[in-house]
C-alpha positions as CSV (number, residue, x, y, z in Angstrom):
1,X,61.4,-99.8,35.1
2,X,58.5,-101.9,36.1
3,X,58.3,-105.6,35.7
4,X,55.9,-105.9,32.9
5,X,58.0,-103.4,30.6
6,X,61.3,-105.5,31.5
7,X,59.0,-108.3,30.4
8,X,58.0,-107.5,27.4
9,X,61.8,-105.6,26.2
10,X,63.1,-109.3,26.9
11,X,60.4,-111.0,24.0
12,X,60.7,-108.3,21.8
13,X,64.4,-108.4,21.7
14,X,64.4,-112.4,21.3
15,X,61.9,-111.7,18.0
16,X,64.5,-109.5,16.6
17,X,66.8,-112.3,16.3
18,X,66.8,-114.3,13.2
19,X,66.1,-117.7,14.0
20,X,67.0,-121.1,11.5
21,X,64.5,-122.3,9.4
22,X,62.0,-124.5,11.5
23,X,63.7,-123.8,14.5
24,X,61.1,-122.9,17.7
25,X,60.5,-119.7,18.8
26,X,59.3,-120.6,22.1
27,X,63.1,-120.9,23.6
28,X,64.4,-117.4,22.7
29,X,61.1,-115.9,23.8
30,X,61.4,-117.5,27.1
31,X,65.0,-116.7,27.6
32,X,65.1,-113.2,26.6
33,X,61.7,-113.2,28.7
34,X,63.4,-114.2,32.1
35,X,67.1,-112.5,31.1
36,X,65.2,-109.1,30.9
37,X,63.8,-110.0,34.4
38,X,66.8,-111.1,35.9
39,X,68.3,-108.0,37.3
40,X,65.4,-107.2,39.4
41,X,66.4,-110.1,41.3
42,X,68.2,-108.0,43.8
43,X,64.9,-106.9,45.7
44,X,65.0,-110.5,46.5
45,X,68.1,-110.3,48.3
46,X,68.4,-111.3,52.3
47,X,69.3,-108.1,53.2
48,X,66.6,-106.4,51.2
49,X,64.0,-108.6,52.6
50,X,64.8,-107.6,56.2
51,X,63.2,-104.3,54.9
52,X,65.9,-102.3,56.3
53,X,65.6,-99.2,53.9
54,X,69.3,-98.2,53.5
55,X,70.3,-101.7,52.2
56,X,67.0,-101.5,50.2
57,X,68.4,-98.7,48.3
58,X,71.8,-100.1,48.0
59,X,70.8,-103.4,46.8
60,X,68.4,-102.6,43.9
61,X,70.6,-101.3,40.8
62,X,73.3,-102.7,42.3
63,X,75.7,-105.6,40.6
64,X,73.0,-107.2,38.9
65,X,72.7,-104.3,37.0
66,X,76.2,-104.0,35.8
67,X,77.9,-105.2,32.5
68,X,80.1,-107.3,34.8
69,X,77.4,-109.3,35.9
70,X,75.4,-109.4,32.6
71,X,76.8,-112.4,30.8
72,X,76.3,-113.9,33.8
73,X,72.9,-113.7,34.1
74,X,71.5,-114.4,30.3
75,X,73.9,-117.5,31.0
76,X,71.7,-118.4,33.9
77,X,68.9,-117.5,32.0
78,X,69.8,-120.0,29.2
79,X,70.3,-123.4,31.8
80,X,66.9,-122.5,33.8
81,X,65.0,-122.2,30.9
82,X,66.9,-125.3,28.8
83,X,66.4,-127.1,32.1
84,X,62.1,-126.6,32.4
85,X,61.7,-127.2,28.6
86,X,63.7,-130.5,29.3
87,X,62.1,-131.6,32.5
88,X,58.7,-129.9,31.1
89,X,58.4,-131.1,27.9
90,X,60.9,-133.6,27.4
91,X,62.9,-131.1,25.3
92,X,66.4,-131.7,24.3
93,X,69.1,-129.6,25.9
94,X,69.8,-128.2,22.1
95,X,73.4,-127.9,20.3
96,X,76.2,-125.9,21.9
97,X,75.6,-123.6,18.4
98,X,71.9,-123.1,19.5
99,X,72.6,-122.5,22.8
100,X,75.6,-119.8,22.3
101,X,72.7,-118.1,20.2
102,X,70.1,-118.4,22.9
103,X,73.0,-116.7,25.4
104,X,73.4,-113.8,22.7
105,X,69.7,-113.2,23.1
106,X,69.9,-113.3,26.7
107,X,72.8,-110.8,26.5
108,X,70.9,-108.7,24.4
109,X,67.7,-108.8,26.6
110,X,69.6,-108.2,29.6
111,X,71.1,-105.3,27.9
112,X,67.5,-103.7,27.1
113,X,67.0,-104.4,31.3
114,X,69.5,-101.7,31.9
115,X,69.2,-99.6,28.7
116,X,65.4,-98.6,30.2
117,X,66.5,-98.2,33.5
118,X,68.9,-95.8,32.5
119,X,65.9,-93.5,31.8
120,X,65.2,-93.2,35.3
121,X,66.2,-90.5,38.3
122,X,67.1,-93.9,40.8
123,X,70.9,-94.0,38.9
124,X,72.9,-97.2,37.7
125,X,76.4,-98.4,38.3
126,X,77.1,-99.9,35.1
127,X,80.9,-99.5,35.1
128,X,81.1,-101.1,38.9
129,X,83.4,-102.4,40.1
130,X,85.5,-99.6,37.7
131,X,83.3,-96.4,38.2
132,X,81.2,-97.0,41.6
133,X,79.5,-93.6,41.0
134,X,75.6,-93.0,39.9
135,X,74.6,-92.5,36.7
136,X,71.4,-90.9,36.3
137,X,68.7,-90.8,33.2
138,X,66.5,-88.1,34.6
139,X,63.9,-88.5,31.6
140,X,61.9,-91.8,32.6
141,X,59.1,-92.3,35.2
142,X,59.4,-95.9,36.9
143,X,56.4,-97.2,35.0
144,X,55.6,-95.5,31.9
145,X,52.2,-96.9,29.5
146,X,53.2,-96.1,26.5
147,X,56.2,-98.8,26.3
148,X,53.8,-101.0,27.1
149,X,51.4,-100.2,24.3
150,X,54.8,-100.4,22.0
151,X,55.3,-103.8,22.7
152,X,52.0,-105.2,23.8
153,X,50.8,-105.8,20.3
154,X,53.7,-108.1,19.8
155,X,53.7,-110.1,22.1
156,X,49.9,-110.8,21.8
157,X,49.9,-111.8,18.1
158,X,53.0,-113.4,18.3
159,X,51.5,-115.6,21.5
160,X,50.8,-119.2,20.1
161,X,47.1,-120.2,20.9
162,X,44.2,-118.7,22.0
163,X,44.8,-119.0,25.4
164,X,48.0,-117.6,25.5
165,X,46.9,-114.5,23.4
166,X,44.1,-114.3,25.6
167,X,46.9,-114.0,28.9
168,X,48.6,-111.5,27.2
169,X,45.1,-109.2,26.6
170,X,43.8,-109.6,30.2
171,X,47.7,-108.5,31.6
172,X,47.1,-105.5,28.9
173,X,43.7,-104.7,30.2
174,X,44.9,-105.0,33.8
175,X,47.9,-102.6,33.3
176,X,46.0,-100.0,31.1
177,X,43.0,-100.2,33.6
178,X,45.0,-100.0,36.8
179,X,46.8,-96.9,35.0
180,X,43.6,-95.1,34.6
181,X,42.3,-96.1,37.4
182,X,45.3,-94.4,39.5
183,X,45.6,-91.4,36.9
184,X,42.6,-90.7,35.3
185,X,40.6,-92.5,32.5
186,X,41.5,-89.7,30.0
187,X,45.2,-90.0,31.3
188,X,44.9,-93.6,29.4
189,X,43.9,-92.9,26.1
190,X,47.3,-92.1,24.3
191,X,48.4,-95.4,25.4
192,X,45.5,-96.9,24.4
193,X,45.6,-95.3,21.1
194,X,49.3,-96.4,20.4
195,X,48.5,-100.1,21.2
196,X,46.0,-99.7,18.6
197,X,48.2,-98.4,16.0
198,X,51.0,-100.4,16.6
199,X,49.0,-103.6,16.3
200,X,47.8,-102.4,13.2
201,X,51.4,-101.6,12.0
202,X,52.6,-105.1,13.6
203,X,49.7,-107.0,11.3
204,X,50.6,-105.2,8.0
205,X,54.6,-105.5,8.9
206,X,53.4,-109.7,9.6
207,X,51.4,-109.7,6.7
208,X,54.2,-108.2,4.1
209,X,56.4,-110.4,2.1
210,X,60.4,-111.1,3.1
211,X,62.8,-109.6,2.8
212,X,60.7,-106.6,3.8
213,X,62.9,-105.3,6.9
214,X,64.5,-108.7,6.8
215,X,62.8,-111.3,9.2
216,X,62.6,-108.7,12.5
217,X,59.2,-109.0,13.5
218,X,59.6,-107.2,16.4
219,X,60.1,-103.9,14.0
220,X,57.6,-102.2,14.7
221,X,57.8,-102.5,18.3
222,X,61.4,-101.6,18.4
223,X,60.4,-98.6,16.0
224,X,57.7,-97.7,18.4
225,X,59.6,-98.1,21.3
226,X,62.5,-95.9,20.1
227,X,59.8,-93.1,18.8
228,X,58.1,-93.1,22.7
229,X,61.9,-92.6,24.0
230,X,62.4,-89.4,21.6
231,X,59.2,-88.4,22.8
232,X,60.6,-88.0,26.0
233,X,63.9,-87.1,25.6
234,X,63.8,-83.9,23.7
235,X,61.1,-82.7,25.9
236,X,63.5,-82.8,29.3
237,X,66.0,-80.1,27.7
238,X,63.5,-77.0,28.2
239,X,62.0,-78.8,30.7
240,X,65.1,-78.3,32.9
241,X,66.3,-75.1,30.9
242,X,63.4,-73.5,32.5
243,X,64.2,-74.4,36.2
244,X,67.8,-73.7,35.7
245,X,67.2,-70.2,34.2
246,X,65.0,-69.8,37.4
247,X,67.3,-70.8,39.7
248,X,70.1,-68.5,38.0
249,X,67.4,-65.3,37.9
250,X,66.0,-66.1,41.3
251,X,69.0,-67.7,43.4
252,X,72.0,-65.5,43.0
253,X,73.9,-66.8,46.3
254,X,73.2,-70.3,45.9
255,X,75.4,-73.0,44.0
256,X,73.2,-75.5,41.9
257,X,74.7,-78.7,43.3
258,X,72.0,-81.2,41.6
259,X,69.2,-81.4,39.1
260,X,66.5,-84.3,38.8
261,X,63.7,-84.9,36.7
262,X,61.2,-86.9,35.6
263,X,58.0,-86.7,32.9
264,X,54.4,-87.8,34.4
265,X,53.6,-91.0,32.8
266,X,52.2,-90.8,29.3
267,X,52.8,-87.3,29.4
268,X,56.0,-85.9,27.9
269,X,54.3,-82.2,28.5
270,X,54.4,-82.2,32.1
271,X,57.6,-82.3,34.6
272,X,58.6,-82.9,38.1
273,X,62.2,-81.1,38.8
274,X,63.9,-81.8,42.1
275,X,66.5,-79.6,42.5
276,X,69.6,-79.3,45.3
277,X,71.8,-75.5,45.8
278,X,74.6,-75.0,48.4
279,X,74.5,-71.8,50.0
280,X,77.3,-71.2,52.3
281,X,76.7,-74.0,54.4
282,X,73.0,-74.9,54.3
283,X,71.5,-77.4,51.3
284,X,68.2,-75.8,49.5
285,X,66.0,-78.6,48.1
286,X,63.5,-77.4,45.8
287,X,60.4,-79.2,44.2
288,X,59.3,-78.0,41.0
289,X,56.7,-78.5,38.0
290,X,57.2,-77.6,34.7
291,X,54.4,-77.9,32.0
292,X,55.7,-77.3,28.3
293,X,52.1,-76.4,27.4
294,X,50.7,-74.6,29.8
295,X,47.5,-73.7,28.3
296,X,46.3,-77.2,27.8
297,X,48.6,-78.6,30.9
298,X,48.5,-77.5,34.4
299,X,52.1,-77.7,36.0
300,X,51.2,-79.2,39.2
301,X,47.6,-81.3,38.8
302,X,49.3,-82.8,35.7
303,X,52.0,-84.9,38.1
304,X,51.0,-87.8,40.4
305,X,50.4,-86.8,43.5
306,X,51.6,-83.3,42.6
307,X,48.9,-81.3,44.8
308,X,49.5,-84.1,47.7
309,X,51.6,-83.0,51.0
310,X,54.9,-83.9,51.9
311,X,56.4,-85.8,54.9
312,X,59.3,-83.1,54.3
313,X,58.0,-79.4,55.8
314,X,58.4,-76.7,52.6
315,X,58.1,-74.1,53.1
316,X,57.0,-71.5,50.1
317,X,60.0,-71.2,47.4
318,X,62.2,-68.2,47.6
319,X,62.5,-68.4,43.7
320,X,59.4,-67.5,42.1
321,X,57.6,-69.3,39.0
322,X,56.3,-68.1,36.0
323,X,54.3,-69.1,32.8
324,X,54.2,-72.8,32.9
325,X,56.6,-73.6,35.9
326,X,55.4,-73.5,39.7
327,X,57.6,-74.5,42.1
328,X,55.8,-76.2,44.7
329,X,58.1,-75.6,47.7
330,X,61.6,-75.5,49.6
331,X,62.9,-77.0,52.3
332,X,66.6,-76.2,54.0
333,X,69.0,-78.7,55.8
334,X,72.4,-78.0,57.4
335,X,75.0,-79.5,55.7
336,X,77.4,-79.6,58.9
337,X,74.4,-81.2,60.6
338,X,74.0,-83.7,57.5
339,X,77.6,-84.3,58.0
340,X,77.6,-85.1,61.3
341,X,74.4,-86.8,61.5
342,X,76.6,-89.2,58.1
343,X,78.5,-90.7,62.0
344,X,75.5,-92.6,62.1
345,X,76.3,-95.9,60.2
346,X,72.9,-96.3,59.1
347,X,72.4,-92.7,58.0
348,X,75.9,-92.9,56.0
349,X,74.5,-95.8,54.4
350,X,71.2,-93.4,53.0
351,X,73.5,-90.8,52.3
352,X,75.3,-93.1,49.7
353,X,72.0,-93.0,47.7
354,X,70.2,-89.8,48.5
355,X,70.6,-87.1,46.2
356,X,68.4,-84.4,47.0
357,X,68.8,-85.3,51.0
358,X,66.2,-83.8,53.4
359,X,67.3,-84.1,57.6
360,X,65.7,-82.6,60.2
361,X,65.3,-83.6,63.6
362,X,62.3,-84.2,65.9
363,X,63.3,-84.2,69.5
364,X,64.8,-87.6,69.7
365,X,64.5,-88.6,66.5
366,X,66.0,-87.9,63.3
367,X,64.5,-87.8,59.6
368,X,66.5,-87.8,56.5
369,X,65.1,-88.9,53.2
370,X,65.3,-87.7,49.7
371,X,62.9,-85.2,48.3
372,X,63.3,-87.1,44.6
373,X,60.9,-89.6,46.3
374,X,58.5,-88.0,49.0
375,X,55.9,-87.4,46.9
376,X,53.3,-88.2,49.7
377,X,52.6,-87.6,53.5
378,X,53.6,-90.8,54.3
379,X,56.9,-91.7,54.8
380,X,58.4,-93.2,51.8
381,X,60.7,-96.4,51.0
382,X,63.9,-93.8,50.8
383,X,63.1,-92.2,53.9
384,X,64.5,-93.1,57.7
385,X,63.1,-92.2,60.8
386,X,66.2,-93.1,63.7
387,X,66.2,-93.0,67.2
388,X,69.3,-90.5,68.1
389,X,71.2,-93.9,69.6
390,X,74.1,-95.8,68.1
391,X,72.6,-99.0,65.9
392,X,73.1,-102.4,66.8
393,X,74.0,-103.6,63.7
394,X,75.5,-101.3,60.3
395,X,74.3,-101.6,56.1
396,X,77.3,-101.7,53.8
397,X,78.6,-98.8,52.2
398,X,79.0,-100.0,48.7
399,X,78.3,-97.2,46.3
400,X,79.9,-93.8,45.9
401,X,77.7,-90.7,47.4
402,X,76.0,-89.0,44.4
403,X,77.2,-85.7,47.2
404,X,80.9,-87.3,48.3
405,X,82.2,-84.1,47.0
406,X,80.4,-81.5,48.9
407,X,80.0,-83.8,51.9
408,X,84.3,-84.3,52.2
């Protein structure tokens, strides 16, 4: 997920810690803040830097985003922010009690970190070094409005001082203004109206005596939060019924080898379905939208960039739509020439990641990317464009191939 949802998972997990009497807030914010945060520090990385896109992939959701590494990190997250408060503020480095409990809230922040990401289509390998395969959420896109408006509201009334309060609303009115700038004002307003009501819910839940719901104020976040999620994830079921069934119906020699989705954001009506059959020996990518109300949702204009092009040629869909899906187009790649092309260190690398893999060659040159991301004309961060020519130089191969099976 994106930073500022990260962010704000990390407070709102440290306010649903109970806390001593008297004892400051303003540590367990700060470490649940930076342990949520924390994972993402893979894009940091030497190797990613160098921008070379098949380390890229490998890199992000890699180890830091495991359960081997996550004590780990809240740990680190505990000295850094222990250290600033002391060299800050003068404040003492705190009891090893008070600590232990700032490291469970780090735990439990970091946790949240990988709990949303497991939402997404890019995959986690939480299980590494044990399971190095991808695990896939196929419900979430990679920045979706209404967490934010779920946990906004608390971390703005729950800022200390004006000032503070006053951050919190300008980084709301830049997310929910950049949103529908991008997407359309009217694209905004659910997330807008959430924020609203969960504010209102966080003040009454503020204002209510103990022990109503004990002394978690971050309630009615984590209630929001967990409604948005079941929002989403009942929707995906017909949502990929509806491609399947049209794959079975319209696709009678292929194999359905993988299946990828993702809601628009703020939108748990409207689909995008990437899908990947085996016929004989050719792969048939296939991009599709699916609106679950098609009367007040258009499948295609209700995705980003969904009546864009694509760097990858599709060609019309062999498999017709009907009623609210429309599949957008197809696009065929020879798996022997996929296999072959895998010689290629730095391809091999890609292929480790790519799911829905597009490869086609252009005189000299060779393109293989994955249709889950092209979702412009411009090549995208998960696509490669190689000269036919050994590389100097080769990515690891860390992670299992989401394909190892059909590729061996």
């Amino acid at each position: 997920m994106d930073p500022l949802t990260q962010a704000l998972a990390g407070m709102t997990v440290a306010r649903a810690f109970p806390l001593p009497e008297k004892a400051p807030i303003g540590p367990a914010v700060w470490v649940g803040l930076l342990a949520a945060s924390l994972p993402d520090v893979d894009v940091l990385l030497p190797p990613v830097v160098t921008g070379f896109k098949p380390e890229f992939m490998l890199f992000h959701r890699g180890w830091s985003h495991t359960l081997l590494v996550a004590p780990l990190l809240a740990a680190l997250a505990v000295v850094v922010v222990r250290l600033v408060r002391r060299w800050g503020v003068g404040e003492a480095t705190g009891t090893r009690e008070e600590n232990k409990r700032l490291w469970q809230i780090g735990l439990a922040a970091v946790a949240a970190h990988l709990f949303l990401d497991a939402f997404n289509d890019f995959g986690l390998h939480l299980l590494a070094p044990l399971d190095p395969s991808w695990r896939y959420g196929d419900t979430l896109y990679m920045a979706e409005p209404l967490l934010w408006a779920a946990m906004l509201p608390l971390a703005i009334l729950g800022a200390g001082g004006r000032k503070r309060r006053a951050g919190w609303v300008a980084v709301g009115c830049l997310a929910f203004g950049g949103f529908g700038w991008l997407m359309g004002p009217a694209k905004a307003i659910p997330a807008v109206v959430l924020a609203v009501a969960v504010a209102f819910a966080q003040r009454r839940h503020d204002a209510s005596p103990v022990p109503r719901f004990s002394r978690v104020r971050s309630f009615p976040a984590v209630a929001a939060v967990g409604v948005v999620l079941l929002a989403f994830v009942l929707p995906r079921f017909p949502a990929r019924a509806a491609v399947k069934a049209a794959l079975v119906e319209g696709a009678t020699t292929e194999r359905l080898v993988e299946l990828s989705s993702t809601a628009a954001p703020a939108n748990p009506l409207c689909w995008r379905v990437v899908s990947l059959s085996l016929e004989v020996d050719i792969f048939v990518s296939r991009e599709a939208f699916v609106s679950l109300a098609p009367s007040f949702v258009e499948p295609v204009a209700c995705y980003p960039h969904g009546t864009a092009g694509r760097t990858a040629p599709l060609v019309p869909s062999t498999v017709p739509g009907h009623g609210g899906l429309v599949f957008k187009g197809e696009f065929r790649s020879n798996v022997r020439e996929l296999v072959e092309s895998g010689l290629d260190c730095r391809i091999a690398a890609a292929l480790s990641f790519h799911r829905v893999p597009l490869f086609t060659r252009r005189g000299h040159m060779s393109l293989v990317g994955d249709l889950r991301y092209d979702l412009t004309e411009r090549r995208s961060w998960a696509e490669l464009e190689l000269a036919n020519s050994l590389p100097k130089s080769c990515p690891p191969k860390i992670w299992r191939s989401p394909l190892q099976d059909v590729l061996d």
